[in-house]
N, C-alpha and C positions, 0 to 999 in steps of 0.2 A: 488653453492652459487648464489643467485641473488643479483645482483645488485641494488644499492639503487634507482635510476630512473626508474629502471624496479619494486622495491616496491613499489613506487611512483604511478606507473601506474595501478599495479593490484589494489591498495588499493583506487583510483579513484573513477576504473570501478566499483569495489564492491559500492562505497558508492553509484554512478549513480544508479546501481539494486537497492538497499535497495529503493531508493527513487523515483523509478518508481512504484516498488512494492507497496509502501504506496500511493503514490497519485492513482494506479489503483483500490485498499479499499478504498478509501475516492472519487472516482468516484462512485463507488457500492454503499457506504452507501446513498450517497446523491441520486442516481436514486432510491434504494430503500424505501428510506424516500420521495424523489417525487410522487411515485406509490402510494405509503401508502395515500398519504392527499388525490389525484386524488381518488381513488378506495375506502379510508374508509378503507380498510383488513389490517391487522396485516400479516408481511414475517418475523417474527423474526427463529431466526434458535438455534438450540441448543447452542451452542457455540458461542456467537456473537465476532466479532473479534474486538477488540481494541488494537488502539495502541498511545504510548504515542511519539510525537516528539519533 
């Protein structure tokens, strides 16, 4: 059984990733919308990734 500050702690760390995770997508999008105005070319990809926070 875990313990409620040790729930505490996994459930942290998990939301820290979640939000690492999104701001390193929302670095990518924004370099690849930088690239885009720079260069004129379209980098769209099959799947584009969004997400809602």
């Amino acid at each position: 059984m875990i313990s409620n500050s040790e729930m505490i702690r996994i459930r942290r760390q998990m939301q820290r990733r979640i939000r690492d995770v999104v701001a390193e997508r929302r670095r990518a999008r924004m370099m690849e919308a930088h690239h885009t105005d720079l260069t004129g070319e379209s980098t769209e990809t099959d799947t584009p990734l969004t997400s809602t926070v």
